[in-house]
C-alpha atoms as one frame of an Amber mdcrd trajectory, in Angstrom:
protein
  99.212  56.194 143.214  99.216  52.657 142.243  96.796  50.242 143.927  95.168
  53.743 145.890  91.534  53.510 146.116  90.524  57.157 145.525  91.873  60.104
 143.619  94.605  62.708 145.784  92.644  65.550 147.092  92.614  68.462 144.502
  95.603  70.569 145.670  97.751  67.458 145.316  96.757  67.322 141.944  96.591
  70.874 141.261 100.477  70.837 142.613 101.382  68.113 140.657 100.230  70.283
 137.876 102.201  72.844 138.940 105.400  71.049 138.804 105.030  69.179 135.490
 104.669  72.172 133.945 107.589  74.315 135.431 109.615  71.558 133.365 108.807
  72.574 129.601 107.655  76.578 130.140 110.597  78.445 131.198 112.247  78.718
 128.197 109.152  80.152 126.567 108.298  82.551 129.788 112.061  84.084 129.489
 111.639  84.794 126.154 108.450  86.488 126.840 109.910  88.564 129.453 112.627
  89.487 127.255 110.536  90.693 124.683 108.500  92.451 126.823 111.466  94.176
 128.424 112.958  95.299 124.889 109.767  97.025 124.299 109.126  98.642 127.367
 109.630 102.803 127.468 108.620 105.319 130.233 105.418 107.012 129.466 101.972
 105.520 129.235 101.290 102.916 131.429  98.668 101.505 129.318 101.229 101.680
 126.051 103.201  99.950 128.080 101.255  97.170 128.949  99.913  96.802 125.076
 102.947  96.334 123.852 104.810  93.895 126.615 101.067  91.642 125.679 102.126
  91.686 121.898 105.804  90.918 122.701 104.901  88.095 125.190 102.276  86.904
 123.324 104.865  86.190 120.249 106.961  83.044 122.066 103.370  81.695 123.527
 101.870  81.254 120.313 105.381  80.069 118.520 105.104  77.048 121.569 101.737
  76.395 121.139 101.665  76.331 117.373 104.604  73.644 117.917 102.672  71.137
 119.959  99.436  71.504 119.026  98.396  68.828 116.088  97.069  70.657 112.712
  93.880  68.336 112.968  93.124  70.032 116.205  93.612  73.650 114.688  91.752
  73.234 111.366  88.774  72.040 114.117  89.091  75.270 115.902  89.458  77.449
 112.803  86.283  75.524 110.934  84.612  75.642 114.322  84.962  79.589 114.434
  84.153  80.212 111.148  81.031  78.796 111.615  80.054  79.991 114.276  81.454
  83.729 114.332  80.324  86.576 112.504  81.752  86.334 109.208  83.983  89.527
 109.626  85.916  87.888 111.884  85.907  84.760 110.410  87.435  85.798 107.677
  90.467  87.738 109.555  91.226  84.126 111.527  94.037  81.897 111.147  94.886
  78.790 112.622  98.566  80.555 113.810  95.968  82.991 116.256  95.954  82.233
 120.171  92.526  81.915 120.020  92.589  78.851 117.642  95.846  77.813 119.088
  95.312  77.678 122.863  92.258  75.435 122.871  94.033  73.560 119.738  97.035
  72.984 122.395  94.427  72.051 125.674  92.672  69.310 123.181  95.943  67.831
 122.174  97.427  67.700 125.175  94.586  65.872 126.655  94.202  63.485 124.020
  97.985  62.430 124.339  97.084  62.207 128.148  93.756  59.854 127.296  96.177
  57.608 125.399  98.927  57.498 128.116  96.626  56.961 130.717  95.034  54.160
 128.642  97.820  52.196 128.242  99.169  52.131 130.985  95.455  50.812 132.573
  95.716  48.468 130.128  98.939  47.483 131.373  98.143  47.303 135.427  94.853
  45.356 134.531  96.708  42.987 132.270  99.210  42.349 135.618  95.870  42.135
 137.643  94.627  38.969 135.553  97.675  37.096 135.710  98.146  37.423 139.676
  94.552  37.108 140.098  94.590  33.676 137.623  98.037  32.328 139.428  96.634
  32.942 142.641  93.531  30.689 142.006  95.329  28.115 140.136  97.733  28.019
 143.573  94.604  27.457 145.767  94.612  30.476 147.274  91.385  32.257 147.005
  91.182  34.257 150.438  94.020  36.357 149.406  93.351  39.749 147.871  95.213
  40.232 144.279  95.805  43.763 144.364  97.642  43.064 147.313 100.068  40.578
 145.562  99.992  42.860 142.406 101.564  46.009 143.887 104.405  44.643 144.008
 104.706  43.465 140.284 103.135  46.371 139.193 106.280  48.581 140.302 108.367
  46.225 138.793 107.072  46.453 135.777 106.702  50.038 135.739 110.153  50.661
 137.266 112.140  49.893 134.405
């Protein structure tokens, strides 16, 4: 993706998606399933279904209370306090799913922000130096992105 124009078409990035998370989930999705299996007995279909929920939903929320920051879930928790009724409100706590999840999604995407930040700062800081040699050679008619491709994989690679 370096020195492309224009963003991949959405199913390349939906796929890439895809993939990065496979990596970090399975652990947490076989756990689920076991838990889900230990619980499951023949009779209601809709017991059934209640209960594998509350067993899955144990290693999901042990995950996401792992990796998501405690600034992001006091947020969520003063956020729903505030704006639910206050029955509910007072029931919440910041180790619920539905402070957790959106806790997680916000983290994640600020540590993404950052990543993404730094490493424009570092292909623009290779773009000025290529872009400044190549004028101090003479050589105005050729295109720095070009020339900085090249460096910017080397820098990158290692």
């Amino acid at each position: 993706i370096i020195g492309v124009q224009q963003v991949p078409p959405n199913m390349v990035l939906n796929g890439i998606a895809i993939i990065v998370l496979a990596s970090p989930t399975p652990p947490v999705a076989f756990s689920a399933m076991q838990g889900k299996q230990a619980n499951q007995a023949p009779g209601n279909v809709t017991q059934n279904v209640t209960a594998g929920i509350a067993a899955a939903r144990e290693p999901f929320c042990t995950f996401l209370e792992a990796h998501a920051q405690s600034r992001e879930r006091q947020f969520f928790l003063r956020s729903a306090t505030a704006l639910w009724p206050a029955q509910q409100a007072k029931a919440l706590k910041d180790t619920d799913l539905i402070v957790l999840a959106p806790a997680f999604t916000l983290t994640e995407l600020t540590d993404a922000f950052k990543i993404g930040f730094l490493l424009y700062i570092g292909f623009i800081v290779v773009d000025l130096v290529i872009a400044n040699v190549l004028m101090a050679m003479g050589l105005n008619q050729v295109q720095p992105t070009n020339v900085a491709i090249p460096f910017k994989l080397l820098l990158f690679e290692s």
